[in-house]
N, C-alpha and C positions, 0 to 999 in steps of 0.2 A: 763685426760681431754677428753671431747668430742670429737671425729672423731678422736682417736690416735689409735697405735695400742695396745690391749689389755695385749700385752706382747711384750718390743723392746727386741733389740740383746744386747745392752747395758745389760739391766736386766740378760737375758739368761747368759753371760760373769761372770757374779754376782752371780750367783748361788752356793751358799753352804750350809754346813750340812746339815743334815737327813731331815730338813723338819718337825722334832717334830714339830714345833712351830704351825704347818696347825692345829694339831689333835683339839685342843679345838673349829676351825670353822668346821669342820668336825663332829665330835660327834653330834652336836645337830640334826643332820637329824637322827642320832641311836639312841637316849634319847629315845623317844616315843616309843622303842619297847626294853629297856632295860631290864624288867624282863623275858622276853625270852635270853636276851644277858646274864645275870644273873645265869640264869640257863644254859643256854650252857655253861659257866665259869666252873659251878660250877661239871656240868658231864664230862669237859676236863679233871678238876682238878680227879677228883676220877679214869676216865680211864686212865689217866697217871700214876698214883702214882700204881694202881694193876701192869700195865703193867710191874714197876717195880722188881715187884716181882717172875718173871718170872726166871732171874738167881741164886735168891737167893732160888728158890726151889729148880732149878740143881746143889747149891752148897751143898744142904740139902739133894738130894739128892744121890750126890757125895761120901760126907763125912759120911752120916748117913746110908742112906739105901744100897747102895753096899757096902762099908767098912763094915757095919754090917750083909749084906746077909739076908736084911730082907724083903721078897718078899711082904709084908704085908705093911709094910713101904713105899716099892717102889709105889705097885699098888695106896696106899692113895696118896700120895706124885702126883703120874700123875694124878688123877681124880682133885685134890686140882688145877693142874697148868692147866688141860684142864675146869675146871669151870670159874679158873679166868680169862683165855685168852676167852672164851664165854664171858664174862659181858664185860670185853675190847671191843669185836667187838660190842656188842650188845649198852653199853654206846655211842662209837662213833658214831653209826649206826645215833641214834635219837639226838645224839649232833650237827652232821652234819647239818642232816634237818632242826634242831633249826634256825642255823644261817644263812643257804641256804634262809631262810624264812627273816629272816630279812636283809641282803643284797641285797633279790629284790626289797622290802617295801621301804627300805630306799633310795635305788637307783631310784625308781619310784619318791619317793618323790621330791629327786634329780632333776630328771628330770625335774619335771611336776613346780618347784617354778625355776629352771636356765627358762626354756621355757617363764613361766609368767612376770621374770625379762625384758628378751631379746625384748618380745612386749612391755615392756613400758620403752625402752631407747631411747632416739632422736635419728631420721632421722640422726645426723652429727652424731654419733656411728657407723653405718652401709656403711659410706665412706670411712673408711679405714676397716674395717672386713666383709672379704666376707664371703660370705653362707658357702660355703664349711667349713671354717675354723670355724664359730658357729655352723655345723651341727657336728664334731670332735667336740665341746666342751659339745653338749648337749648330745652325746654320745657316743664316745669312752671313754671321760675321766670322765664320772658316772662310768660306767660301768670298769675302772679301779677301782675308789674309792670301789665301791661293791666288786670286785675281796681283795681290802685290808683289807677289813674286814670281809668278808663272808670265805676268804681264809687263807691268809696271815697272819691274827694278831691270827686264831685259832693254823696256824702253830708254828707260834715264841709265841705263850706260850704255848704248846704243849712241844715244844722245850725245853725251859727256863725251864719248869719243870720237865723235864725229865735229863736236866743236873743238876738243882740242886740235884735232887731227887739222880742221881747214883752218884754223888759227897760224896753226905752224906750216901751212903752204900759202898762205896770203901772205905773212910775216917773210919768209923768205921768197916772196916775188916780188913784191912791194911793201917794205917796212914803213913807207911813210903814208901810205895810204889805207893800212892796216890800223893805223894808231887813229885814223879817223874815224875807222868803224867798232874799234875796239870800246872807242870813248862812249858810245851808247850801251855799253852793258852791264853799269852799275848802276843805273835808272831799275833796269829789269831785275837787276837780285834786289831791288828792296824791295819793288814789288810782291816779287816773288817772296818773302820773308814776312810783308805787311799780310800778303793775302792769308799765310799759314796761320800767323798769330790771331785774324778775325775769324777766320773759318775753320777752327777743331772745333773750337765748344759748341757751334751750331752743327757742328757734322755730329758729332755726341749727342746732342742733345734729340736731331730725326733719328737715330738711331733708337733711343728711348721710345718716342713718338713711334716709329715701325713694331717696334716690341709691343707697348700699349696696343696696337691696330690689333697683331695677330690676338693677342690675350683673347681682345674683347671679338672677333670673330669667334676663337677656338670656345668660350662660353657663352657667345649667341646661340651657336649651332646643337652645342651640349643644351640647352633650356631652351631650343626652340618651340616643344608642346606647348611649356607653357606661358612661350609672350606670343604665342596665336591663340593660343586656349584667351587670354585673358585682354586679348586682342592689343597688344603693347611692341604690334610692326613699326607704328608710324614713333613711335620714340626712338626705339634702338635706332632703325634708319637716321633719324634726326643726329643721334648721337654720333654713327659710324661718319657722317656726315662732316659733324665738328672737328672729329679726329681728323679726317681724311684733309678740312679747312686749314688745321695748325699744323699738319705734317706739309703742306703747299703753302704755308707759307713761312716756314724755317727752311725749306728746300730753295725759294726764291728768291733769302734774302743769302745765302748762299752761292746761289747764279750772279747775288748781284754783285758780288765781292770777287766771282771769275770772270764776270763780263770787262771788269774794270784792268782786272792782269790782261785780257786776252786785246783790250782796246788797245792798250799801252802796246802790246809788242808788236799786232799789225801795224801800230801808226812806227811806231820803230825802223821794220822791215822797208817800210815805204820812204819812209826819212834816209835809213839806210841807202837804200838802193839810186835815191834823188843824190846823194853825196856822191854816193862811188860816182854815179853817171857822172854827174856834172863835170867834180872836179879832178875824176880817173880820163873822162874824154879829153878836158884841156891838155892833162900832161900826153894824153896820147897822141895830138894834134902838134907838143911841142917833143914830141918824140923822146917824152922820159917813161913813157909806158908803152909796150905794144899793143897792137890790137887783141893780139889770143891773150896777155895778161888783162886789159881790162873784161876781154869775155869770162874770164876767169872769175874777177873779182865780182861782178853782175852776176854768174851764176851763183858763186859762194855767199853771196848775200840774199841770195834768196832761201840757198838752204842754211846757212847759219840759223837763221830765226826760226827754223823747221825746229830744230831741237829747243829751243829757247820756247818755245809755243808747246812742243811735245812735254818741256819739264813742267811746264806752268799745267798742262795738263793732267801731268800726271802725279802732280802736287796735290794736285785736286782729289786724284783717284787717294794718292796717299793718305789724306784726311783722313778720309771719311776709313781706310784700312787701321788706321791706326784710331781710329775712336769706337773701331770693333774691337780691336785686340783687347783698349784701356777698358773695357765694358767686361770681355770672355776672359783675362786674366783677373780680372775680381773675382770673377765664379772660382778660376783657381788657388785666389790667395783665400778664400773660404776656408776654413779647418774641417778638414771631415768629421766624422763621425764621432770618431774615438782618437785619439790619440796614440802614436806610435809607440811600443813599449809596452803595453798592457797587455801582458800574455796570461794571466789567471785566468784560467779554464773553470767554466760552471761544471759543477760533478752533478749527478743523480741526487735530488733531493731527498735531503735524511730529517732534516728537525723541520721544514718549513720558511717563510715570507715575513719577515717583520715590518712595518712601517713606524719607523719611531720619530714624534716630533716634528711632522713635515708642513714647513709653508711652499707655497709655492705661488707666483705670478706669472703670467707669459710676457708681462710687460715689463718686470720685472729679471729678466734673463741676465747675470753678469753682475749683477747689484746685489748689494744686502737687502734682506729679506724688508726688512722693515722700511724701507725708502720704495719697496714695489707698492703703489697705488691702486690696485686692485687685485688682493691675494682670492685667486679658483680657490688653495686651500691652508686652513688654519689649523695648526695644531694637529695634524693627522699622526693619531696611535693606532695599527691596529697589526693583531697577530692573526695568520692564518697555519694553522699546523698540515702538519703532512697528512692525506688526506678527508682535508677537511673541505667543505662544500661552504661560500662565503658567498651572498648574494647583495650587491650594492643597491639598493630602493632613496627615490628620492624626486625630488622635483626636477626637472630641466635645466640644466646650467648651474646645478649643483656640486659638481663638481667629482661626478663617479668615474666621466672617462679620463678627469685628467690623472686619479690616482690609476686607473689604468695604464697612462701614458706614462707613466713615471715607472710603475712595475718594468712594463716593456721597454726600460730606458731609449723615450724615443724625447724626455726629456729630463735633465737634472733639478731637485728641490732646490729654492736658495737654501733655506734649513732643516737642518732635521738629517735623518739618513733611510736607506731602504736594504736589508739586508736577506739575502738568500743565504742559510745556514750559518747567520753570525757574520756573514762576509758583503761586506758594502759594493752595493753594485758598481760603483764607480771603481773599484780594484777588476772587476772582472773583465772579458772579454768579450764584445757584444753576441758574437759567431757562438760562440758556446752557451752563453745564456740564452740566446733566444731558440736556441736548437732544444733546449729545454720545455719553452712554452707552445701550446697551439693555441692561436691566437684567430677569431671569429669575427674581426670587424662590423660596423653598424651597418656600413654601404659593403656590399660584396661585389668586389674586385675583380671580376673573368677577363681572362687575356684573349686573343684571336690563338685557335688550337685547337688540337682535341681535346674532347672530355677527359682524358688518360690525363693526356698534358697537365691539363690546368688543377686537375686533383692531387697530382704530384710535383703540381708548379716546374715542372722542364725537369726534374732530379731523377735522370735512370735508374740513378742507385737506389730509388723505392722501387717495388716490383710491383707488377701486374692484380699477383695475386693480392697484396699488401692494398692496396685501392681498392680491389672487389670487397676485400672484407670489409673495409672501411668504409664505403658505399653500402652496405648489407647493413649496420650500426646506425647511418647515419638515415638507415628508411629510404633511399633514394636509388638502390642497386635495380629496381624491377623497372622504375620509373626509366633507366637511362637506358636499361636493352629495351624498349621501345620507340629508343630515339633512329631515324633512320639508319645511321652505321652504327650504332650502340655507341660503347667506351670510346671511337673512333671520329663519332661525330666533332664535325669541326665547328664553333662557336663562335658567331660573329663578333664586333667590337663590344667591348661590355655585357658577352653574352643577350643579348634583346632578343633574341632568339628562345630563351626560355623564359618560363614564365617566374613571377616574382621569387614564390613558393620554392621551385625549384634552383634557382640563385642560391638561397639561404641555406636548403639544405646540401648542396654540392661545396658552398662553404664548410659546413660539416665535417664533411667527409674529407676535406681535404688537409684538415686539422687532426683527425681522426687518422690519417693513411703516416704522418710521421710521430706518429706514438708518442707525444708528448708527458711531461713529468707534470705539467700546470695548463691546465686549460681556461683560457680566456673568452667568455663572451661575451661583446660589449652590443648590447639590444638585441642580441642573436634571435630572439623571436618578436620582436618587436613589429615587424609592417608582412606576417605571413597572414593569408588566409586561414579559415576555421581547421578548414580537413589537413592543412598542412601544419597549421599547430597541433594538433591530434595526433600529428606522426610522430612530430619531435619528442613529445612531449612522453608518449608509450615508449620513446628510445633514450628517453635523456635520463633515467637513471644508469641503463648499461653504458652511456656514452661516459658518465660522468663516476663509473665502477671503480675501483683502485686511483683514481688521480683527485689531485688536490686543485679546486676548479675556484673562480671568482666567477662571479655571472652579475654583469650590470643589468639590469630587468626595469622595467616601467610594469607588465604585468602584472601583475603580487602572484596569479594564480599561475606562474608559473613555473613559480620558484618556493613554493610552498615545501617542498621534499630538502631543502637545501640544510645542512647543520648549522646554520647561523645565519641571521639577516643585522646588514648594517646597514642604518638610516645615514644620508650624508644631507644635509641641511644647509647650504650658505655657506657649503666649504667646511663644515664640521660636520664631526660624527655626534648625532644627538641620541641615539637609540640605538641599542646591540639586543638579541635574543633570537628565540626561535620564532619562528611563525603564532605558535601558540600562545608563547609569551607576550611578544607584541601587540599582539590581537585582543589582549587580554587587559593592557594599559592605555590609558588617558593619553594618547600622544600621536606625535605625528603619523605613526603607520596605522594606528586605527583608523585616523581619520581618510589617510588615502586609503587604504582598502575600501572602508563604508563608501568611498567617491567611485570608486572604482564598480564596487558591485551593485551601487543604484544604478551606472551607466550603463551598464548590461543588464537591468534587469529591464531600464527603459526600452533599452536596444530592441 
């Protein structure tokens, strides 16, 4: 559901087996580069299988070439084992690279389609998961899935066919002393099975934990002024602390559920290895086994358990790969934005914005209206005609941006509807309604760019000239040719680079540069300086010339020019008129004005 968290604790608690079940949503970002995956397969396979035959030269040699003193023998016998361990290193050399190549291709892919998802999820997705925890999804846990298959799945068949492989050469050298060693390796899959089933949900769950860390850095460092300003280092520190405490200790109780596989199969290997010797040397001493087979089998039992130790390890890596995927396919089972099929295009506004009957909750999202537990708004009527000037005044948490955010369908009413020319925004198309609106947000938004850039927000298809003018309107066009490269200059993170003043108004302008039909501003002058309220304010009639404008304000004195002011009260509309009108009646807006203009005259 919208605005949940991506992955609860419930789910986490839930968490069992291997996780197969991920690979078939998995795979498809690998398909497209499968005939390299194909071929890598196919050069595991042949350098695995030679490598094999590396003891069975030593056994060949053993039994053949020293038992028979044949120097000629010998010297063939080592060229034969040092050519085929060359093509070994040389197969895996370019087998590596194969897939190295395609776990970054597919990981980029990864990336680059979770990224594309994450910008067209609603606004109420983005209330319960913070930055921190979508920047861990968009890339620590790619970049695990890459490590599972660029690493990990070449390992465990690597593995797999190297214990098939010396299974089936011990087997046919000695069948009965193969059944001795065979019999140790269903100790080790349940192992290996116990350890999968305790250790997802703890691999899931540091995984959360890692998300949590980055969040609460990536908003330390954002509100750094002010935990120095207010001197609040020695808490966050304490905090980052606690996190860093419960991520080391879901991490080690982890270790301690691989330290227990990894005990089991070195004592195995060494159990292993005590049998063959023992009772491979008797039959060799009664001459049921040769010397180069028991050397065989003593070598083979040390690497048998190589792969058995390599799977258990790479069990391990699997985990935690697969409690990235179960976390980054939640982002994708997310519903975007809109829904597929809604192709009604917003036209050129002809009659105007209706708001009829709207409750709305945030807590409420998905529910009837009357079961949300704390409705932002009740009962919203209100009409704005084609250009007409509507000014929302009110107290704080009143409930003016949410009808904003509903206008912007950046949220749906549970009741009620909201129609642009008779037509319910939920028929239309988001792309073309909002191509309709310039929209002024409270915080102003600057990318890393140029001035040009970020005025035309990356769209070449605005010109040059179309931002000059627009920058001329919006009072800011003299201010930006004196920035070092003028329209050119480039703008650090968040713009910090200019000053507040000029944020606000290069907002402006950049509302102003795609010629909107509805112009939205939600506190647009709210935290500016005097001289730069001064400027808006001698330009916000031309800005607001021909278009049909809402304007959220806290000032009154701002919006005094506006053709109609609405009071929003506790989520209801208590008061409609002009300025005059208002000012005029026993009610809410007199009383904020009269508050407003003792403040300034105290000022």
């Amino acid at each position: 559901m919208f605005g949940e968290d991506i992955y609860s604790e419930t789910e986490e608690a839930k968490a069992k087996g291997l996780g197969f079940k991920l690979l078939p949503r998995i795979w498809p970002f690998f398909r497209k580069y499968r005939n390299r995956v194909i071929l890598a397969g196919a050069m595991l396979i042949v350098s695995t299988v030679l490598s094999l035959f590396g003891p069975v030269l030593l056994k060949h040699a053993i039994d053949v070439d020293i038992a028979g003193k044949s120097v000629s023998g010998l010297v063939r016998t080592s060229i034969i084992y040092l050519v085929i361990q060359l093509l070994v290193f040389g197969i895996g050399y370019f087998q590596r690279i194969a897939l190295a190549v395609v776990g970054e291709k597919a990981a980029a892919d990864l990336k680059e389609q979770l990224y594309q998802h994450i910008i067209r999820l609603p606004v109420s997705f983005f209330d319960h998961n913070p930055v921190g925890r979508l920047i861990t999804r968009n890339e620590s846990d790619t970049e695990a899935l890459k490590q599972l298959f660029a690493t990990t799945a070449v390992v465990i068949a690597q593995d797999i066919v190297m214990l098939v492989g010396m299974s089936v050469v011990m087997a046919i050298i000695n069948w009965k002393l193969f059944l001795i060693v065979i019999v140790l390796f269903p100790p080790f899959l349940f192992a290996l099975t116990w350890f999968q089933r305790k250790a997802r949900p703890v691999y899931i769950s540091i995984r959360r934990t890692v998300a949590e860390i980055n969040n609460f850095i990536n908003e330390t460092i954002r509100g750094l002024p002010v935990v120095q300003a207010m001197n609040r280092q020695e808490y966050f520190a304490s905090k980052m602390d606690s996190l860093n405490r419960d991520k080391f200790g879901k991490e080690m109780k982890a270790q301690f559920y691989w330290y227990r596989v990894w005990f089991m199969v070195d004592f195995g290997e060494v159990l292993g290895f005590a049998l063959v010797l023992g009772i491979g040397g008797l039959w060799a001493l009664k001459g049921l086994l040769t010397i180069g087979g028991l050397f065989l089998f003593v070598s083979y039992i040390t690497r048998v358990f190589q792969p058995i130790r390599g799977l258990s390890d790479q069990i391990n890596v699997m985990q935690r790969a697969f409690a990235s995927a179960e976390r980054m396919f939640g982002i994708f089972d997310t519903q975007p934005e809109q829904a597929e099929g809604i192709t009604r295009q917003a036209a050129r506004l002809v009659q105007g914005v209706q708001i009829a009957g709207v409750d709305f909750s945030y807590e409420g999202r998905g529910q009837d209206a009357e079961s949300s537990p704390h409705k932002v708004l009740k009962d919203i009527n209100l009409n704005v005609r084609k250009g007409e000037k509507v000014a929302l005044v009110g107290e704080t948490g009143g409930g003016k941006t949410s009808v904003i955010s509903l206008i912007m369908k950046f949220y749906e009413p549970q009741k009620g509807r909201i129609l642009i020319d008779g037509i319910d925004l939920h028929e239309l198309d988001n792309k073309s309604l909002r191509r309709q609106i310039g929209f002024v947000p409270q915080e102003v938004i600057l990318f890393p760019g140029s001035v040009l850039d970020n005025l035309r927000l990356f769209d070449e298809t605005v010109t040059a000239e179309k931002v000059h003018d627009a920058a001329r309107r919006a009072r800011i066009h003299e201010k930006i040719l004196q920035f070092p490269q003028g329209f050119e200059t480039n703008l650090i993170e968040r713009g910090i680079n200019l000053s507040l003043g000029e944020r606000q108004l290069l907002a402006f302008a950049r509302a102003l540069a795609f010629d909107p039909e509805i112009l939205i501003l939600d506190e647009a002058t709210s935290s500016v300086d005097p001289h730069t309220e001064r400027l808006i304010q001698e330009g916000l009639e031309e800005l607001l010339k021909g278009r049909t404008a809402i304007i959220v304000a806290h000032r009154l004195a701002t919006i005094q020019m506006v053709d109609r002011i609405v009071v929003v009260h506790k989520g209801r509309i208590v008061q409609e008129g002009s300025h005059r009108e208002l000012i005029g009646q026993d009610g809410y807006y007199q009383r904020l004005y009269r508050l407003q203009y003792l403040n300034q005259e105290s000022a």
